[in-house]
N, C-alpha and C positions, 0 to 999 in steps of 0.2 A: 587106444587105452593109455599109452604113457600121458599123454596129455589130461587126458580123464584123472589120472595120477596124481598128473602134476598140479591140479587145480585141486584136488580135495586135501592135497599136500598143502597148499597154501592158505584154505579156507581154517583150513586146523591147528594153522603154527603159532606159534608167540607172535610175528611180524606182522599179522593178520590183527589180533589181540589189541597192540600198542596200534594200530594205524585206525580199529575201529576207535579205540579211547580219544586218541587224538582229534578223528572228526568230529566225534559226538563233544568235544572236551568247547572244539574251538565254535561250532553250533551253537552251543547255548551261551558261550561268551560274548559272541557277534550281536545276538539275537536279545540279548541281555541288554548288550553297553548301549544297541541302536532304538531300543525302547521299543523293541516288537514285541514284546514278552516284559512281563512284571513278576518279581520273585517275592517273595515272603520270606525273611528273614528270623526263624526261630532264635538263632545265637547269631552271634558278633560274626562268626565264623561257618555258618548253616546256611545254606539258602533253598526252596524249596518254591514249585511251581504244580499248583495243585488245577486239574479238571473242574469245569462249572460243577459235578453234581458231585465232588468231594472222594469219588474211589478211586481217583487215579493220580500221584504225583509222582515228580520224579525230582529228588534229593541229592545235594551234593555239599561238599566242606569247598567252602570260598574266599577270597578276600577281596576288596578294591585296592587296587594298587593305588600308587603317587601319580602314574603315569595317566593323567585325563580320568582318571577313576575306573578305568578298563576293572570288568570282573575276570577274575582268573580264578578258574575251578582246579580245585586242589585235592589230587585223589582222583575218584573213579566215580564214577554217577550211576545212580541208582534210581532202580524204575520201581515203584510200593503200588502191587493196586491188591484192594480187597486183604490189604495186610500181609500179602506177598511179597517179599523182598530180591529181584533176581537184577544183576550189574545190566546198564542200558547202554548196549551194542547197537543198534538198528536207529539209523538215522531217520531215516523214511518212516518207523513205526513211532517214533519220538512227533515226527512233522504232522503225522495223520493226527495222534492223538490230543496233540499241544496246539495245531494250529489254529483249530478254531478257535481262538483266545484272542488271536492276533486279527481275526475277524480278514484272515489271508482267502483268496479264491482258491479253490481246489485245483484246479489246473493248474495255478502257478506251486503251491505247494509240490504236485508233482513233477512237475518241470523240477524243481530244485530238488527235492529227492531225490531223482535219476542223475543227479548231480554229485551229489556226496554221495551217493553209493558207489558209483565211478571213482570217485577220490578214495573213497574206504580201500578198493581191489586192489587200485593202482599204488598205492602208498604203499598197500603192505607187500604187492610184488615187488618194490623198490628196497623195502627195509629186508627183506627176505634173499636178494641177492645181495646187496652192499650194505646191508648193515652194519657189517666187521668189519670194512675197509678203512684202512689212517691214509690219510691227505695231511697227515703234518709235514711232510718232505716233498708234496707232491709239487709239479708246474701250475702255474695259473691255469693255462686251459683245462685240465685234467682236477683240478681244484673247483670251478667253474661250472665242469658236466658233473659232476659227482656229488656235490651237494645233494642230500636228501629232503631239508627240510623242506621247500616250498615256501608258498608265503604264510609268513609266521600267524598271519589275524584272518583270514579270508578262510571258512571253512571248506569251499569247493577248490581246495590249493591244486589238487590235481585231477579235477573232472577231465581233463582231455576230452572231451565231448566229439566223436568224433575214431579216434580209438579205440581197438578193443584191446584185452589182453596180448595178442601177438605183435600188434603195430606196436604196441609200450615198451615189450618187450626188444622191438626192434629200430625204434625211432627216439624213445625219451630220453633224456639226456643220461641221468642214471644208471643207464640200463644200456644202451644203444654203443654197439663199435662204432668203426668209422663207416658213412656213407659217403658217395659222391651222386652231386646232383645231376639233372638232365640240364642238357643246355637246349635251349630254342634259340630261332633269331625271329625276332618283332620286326616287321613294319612299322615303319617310323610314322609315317600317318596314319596308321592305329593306335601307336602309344602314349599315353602321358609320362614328361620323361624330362629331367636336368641332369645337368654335370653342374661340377664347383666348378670357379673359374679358373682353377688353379688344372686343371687337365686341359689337354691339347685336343679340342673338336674335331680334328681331324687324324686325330689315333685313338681315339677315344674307346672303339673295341680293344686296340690292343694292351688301353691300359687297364681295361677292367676285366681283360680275359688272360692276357700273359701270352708268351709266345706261343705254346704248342696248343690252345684251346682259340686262340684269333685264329692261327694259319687253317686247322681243320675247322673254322668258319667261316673263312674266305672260300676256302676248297669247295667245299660240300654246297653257296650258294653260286659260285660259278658253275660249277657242274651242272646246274640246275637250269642255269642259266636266265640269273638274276644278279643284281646289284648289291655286292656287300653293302658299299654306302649307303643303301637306300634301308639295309634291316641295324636294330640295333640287340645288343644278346638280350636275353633272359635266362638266368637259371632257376631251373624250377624243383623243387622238392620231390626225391620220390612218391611219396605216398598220396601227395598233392596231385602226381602226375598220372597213378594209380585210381584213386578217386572220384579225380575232377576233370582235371585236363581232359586225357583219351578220351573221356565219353562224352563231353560234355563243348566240347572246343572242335572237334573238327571239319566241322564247316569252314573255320578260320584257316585250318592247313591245306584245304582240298582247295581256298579260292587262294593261297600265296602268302597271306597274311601272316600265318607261322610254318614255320617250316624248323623239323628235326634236326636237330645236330649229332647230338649221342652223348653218351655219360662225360661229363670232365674232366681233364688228367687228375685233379687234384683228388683227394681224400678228404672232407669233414669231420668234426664230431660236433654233432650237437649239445649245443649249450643251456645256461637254464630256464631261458623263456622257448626252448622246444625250435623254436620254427628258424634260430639264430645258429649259424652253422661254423667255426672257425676254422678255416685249413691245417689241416694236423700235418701234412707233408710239407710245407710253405710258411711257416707261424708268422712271417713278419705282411703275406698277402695278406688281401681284402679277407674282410671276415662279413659274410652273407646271410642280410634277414630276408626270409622268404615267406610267401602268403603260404598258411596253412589254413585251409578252411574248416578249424574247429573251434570250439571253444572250452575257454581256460578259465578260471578264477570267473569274472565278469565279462570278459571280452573275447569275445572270436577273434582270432590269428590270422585273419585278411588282410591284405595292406588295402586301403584305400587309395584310389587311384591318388586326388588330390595330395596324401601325405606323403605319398610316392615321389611326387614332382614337386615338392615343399623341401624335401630331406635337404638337398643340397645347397639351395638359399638359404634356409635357416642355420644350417652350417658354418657357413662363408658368416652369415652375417652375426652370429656370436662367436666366432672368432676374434671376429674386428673388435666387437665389444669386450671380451676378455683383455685383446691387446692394448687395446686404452683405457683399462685400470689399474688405476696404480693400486700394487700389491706392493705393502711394507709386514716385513716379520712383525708375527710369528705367520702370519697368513704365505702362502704361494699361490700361484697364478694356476687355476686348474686346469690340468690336462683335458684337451677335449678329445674324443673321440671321433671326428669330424664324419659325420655321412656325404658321402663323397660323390655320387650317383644314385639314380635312382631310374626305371625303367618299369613302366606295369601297360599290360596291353589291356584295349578295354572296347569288349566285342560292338558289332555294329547294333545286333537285336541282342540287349542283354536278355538271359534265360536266368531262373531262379538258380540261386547260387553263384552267379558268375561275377557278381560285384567284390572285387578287391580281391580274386582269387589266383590272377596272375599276377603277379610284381616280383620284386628284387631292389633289393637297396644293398651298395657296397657301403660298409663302413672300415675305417683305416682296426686295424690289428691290435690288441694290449698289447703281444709283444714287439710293435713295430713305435709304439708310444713312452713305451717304458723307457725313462733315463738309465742311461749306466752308471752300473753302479747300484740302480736300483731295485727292489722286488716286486712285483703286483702281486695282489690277495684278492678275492670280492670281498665287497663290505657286508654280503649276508653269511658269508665265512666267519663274523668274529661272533656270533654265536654256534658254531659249532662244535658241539662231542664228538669225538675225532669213534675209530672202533674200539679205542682203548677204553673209553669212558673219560675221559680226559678234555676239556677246552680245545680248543685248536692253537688256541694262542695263550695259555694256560702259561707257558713257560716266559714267555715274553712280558708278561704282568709279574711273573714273577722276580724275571731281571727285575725290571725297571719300576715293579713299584706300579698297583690299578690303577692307583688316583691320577700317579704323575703320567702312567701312560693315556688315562683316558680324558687327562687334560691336552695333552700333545695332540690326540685323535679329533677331538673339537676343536682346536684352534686352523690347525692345518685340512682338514678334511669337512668340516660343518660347516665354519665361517664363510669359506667361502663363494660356496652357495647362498647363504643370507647375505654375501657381502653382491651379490650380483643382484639379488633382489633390491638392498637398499638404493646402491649407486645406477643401476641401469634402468631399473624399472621391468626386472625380468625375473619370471618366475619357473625353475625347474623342476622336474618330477622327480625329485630324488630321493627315492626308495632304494633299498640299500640292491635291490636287481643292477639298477643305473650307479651305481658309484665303484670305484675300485680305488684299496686304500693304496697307496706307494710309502713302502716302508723300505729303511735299511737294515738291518741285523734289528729286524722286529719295530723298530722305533719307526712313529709316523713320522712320514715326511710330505705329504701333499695327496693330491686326491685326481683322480680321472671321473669324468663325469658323460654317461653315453643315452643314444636313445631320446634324442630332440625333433625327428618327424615330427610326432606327434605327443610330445612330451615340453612341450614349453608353452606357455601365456605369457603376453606383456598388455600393458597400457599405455596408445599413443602418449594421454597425458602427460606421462612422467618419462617417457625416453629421450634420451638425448641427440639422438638423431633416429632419419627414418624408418620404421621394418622396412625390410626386404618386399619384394615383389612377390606373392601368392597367391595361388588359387586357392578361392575360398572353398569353407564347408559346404557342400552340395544339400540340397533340400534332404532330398533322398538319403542321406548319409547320418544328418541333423535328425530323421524319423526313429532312429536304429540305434542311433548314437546320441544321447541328449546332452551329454557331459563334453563332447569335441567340440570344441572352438580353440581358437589361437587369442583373440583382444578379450579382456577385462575391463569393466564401467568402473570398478572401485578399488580403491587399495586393498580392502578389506578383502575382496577376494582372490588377489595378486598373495597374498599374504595366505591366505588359508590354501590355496592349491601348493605352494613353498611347504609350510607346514606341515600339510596331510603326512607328503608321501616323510620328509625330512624325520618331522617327529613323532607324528603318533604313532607310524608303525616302523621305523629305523630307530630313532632316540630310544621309544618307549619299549622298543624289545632288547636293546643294550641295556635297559634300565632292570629289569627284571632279570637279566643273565648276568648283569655282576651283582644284582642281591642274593644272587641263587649259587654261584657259581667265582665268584671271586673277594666276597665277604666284604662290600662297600653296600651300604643298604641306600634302599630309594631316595630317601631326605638329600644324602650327599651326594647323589650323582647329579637328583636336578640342578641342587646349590652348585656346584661345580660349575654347570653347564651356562646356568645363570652368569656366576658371574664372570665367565670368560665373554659372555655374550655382554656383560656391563663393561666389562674391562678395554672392549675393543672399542662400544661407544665412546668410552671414558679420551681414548689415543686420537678419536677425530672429533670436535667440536665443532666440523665443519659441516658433516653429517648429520646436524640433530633435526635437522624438519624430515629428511628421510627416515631416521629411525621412531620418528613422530608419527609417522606418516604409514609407515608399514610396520607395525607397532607388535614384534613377537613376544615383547615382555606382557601384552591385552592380559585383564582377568579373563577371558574367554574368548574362542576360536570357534572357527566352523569347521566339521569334521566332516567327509564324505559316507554316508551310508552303504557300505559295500554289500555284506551279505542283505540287505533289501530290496537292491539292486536286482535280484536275482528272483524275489518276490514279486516286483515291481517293473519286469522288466522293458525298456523304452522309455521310461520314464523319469525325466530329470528331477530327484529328490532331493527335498531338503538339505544343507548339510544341519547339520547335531551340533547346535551352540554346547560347548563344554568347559570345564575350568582347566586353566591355564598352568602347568605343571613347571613352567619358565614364571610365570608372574611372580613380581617382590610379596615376600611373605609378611604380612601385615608385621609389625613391631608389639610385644608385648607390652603391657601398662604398667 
């Protein structure tokens, strides 16, 4: 019965309330900006989307923003049928009634339903325990798992597909203590598997397990009477090992291939992509992504065997590239987060579900990156309402001034992600998940930039020396995943995957939180951003067939269709030609 309690407690609260608004808020926004849906614009400020036979619309007060023309629904959305007017809560009863419009298949409509109703529970159990919590004083990590928002454009921000309400409550970042994972050890001729070159081959467990977690896995496969050198570790997620593993894998342990270790000394807390684990006893250790087999926003939490064994040559090898660019102020040389190993076992007869469900990738620590002297933040932290109702960084705009501060933030922390696309020919997924600002006493100072498995594209064309050695995307993986690839044919799409994650949904939600929230309206923020971005071509003339060539000032970009995605799913979609919210502003006559 408590539980029973607890659940009509939560159906009933204010947190329930703001978490349905929100999904329904960011649903018809996605669905809006991606042209799955047509609105009707009564006033300037009106927008409405009415049923083929005329008795059923649902109304809302809107505006297009500066930012790509994104619609933002302002207020609360209303569902009118038969001249009934009652607030539209029900994402799924919105999808049934509005979809045929969009001339979507019914399956997938429900597919995506069961998605954002997930997100509607799950949000508002997260706003209903931490809602009131301040993170203005808090550590990066503890900064990091506690964020509430999600991703700010994608309306299934937290389907967790895959979770019920107890796993959320005991595994989501928001919500979750500390865990420690399972350790296995792999077979080495079962896994797909790199180190950087910068680790020593033949301590290799003990650099990626530590003293007391190698020694009881040397013990435990003596005992057994097997070759430590012949297995390599794996940590594996509880819930994962709950799940998937035990039932699902032990053929693999009964023939040798994995074999138990036991829980790990260390302690975790999971971070904000769920499956990314950080040592809360250790802060400066490895911090560990692990295969969780669900699915999030658009993408199942698998690692792929291949990005598994990619991590650490990609690594190594924008490194190199980082350290042969010259970075002159106001720009710095971005902190990488290097993925350091990688380890994913990959059964002999795969069984459904078993693709990309074992892996491990160690990447190096924030706090083991962070300069002294310096602070870390996430970059999806500078839109936060703290539990006071308060900015997060409200006070530090105020020191210094929005403008001067969010000119400081794009030169040190934006540039120089465009500055790797211009000069290398490389293009990063940096959404504000992947970026971490480095500030001192508030004031930006440079940028950390993580999550290059499977988050970077380049063009041999235009690199100055060779990729790295990789295994490529698998047939198999290419059916599932249409958007993975590592090379690009064009600048133009080097330049829009830079973009996506950079601006339309990092730039473009700074851009709407200091119109709303620190009183610099849209016009100026882009012009700001603009011309730090003229300003810098301006310092290199030597630059200009690069900045020709991968041209972010374009009247128009390509935008990835995310919530379609989820309509569409397997299906490599178009991106969304849009205007250019960086392009020069034509000159008056």
């Amino acid at each position: 019965m408590d539980a029973l309690n607890a659940y009509a407690a939560l159906v009933s609260s204010p947190a329930y309330v703001h978490a349905s608004r929100r999904v329904m808020r960011q649903l018809l926004e996605a669905l809006l900006f991606e042209r799955v849906l047509a609105a009707h614009w009564p006033t300037q400020e009106q927008l409405c989307i009415t049923t083929a036979d005329g008795r059923l619309s649902y109304q809302c007060q809107a505006r297009r923003d500066l930012g790509f023309g994104r619609i933002r629904v302002l207020g609360t959305i209303e569902r009118v049928c038969d001249g009934q007017r009652q607030e539209a809560r029900d994402p799924a009863q919105f999808l049934a009634e509005i979809g045929p419009l969009a001339g979507v298949e019914l399956a997938a409509v429900q597919r995506f339903a069961s998605e954002l109703l997930a997100t509607q529970v799950k949000h508002a159990q997260g706003l209903q325990a931490r809602g009131g919590e301040r993170l203005q004083h808090a550590d990066y990590d503890t900064v990091e798992a506690r964020l509430l928002q999600g991703h700010p454009y994608h309306p299934g921000f937290k389907s967790r597909q895959g979770f019920d309400l107890v796993d959320n409550a005991r595994f989501a970042p928001e919500l979750a203590g500390l865990l420690s994972p399972w350790l296995l050890a792999a077979h080495r001729d079962h896994c797909r598997w790199s180190a950087s070159v910068t680790l020593d081959p033949a301590r290799l467990c003990r650099e990626l397990l530590g003293q007391p977690d190698a020694e009881r896995f040397e013990a435990t496969l003596e005992q057994r009477g097997l070759r430590a050198a012949n297995y390599l570790p794996l940590p594996v997620h509880p819930w994962q090992w709950r799940e998937v593993i035990a039932t699902h894998y032990h053929p693999a342990f009964a023939r040798g291939e994995l074999v138990p270790i036991g829980a790990m000394a260390s302690r975790y807390q999971p971070q904000q992509s769920i499956r990314t684990l950080a040592n809360a006893d250790e802060p400066l250790d490895w911090t560990l992504k692990l295969s969780l087999s669900l699915l999030n926003t658009s993408t199942s939490r698998v690692l792929a065997p291949h990005t598994v064994a990619n991590a650490a040559p990609i690594s190594d090898w924008l490194t190199g590239l980082v350290e042969r660019t010259a970075w002159d102020a106001p720009l710095a040389a971005p902190v990488l987060l290097r993925e350091r190993a990688g380890v994913s076992y990959v059964p002999r007869f795969a069984a459904a579900g078993q693709y990309g469900a074992l892996g491990c990738i160690w990447r190096e620590s924030v706090p083991l990156r962070t300069p002294r002297g310096t602070c870390a933040l996430p970059m999806s932290a500078l839109c936060h309402i703290d539990g006071d109702g308060q900015p997060l960084i409200g006070a530090w705009l105020q020191r210094y001034g929005a403008g001067s501060w969010l000119r400081r933030l794009l030169e040190c922390a934006f540039l120089p992600v465009l500055q790797l696309l211009w000069t290398r020919g490389v293009a990063l997924e940096s959404h504000a998940q992947n970026m971490v600002l480095l500030h001192v006493g508030g004031w930006p100072k440079g940028v950390m930039l993580k999550d290059f498995h499977d988050g970077v594209r380049y063009g041999r064309t235009w690199l100055d020396a060779p990729p790295p050695s990789l295994l490529p995307t698998p047939a198999e993986h290419a059916q599932v995943n249409a958007n993975s690839f590592l090379e690009c044919d064009t600048p133009e799409d080097l330049r829009d995957f830079t973009f996506d994650a950079l601006c339309f949904v990092n730039l473009a939600e700074l851009a709407w939180s200091w119109a709303h929230d620190h009183g610099l309206d849209e016009a100026e923020f882009w012009a700001l951003a603009r011309t730090v971005i003229a300003e810098h071509q301006a310092r290199h003339p030597e630059l200009a067939l690069a900045f020709a060539r991968f041209d972010v000032l374009a009247p128009t970009v390509g935008i990835e269709p995310l919530a379609s995605r989820r309509l569409c799913p397997g299906h490599a979609l178009p991106s969304i030609a849009i205007s250019n919210p960086l392009a020069p502003v034509p000159a008056c006559d």
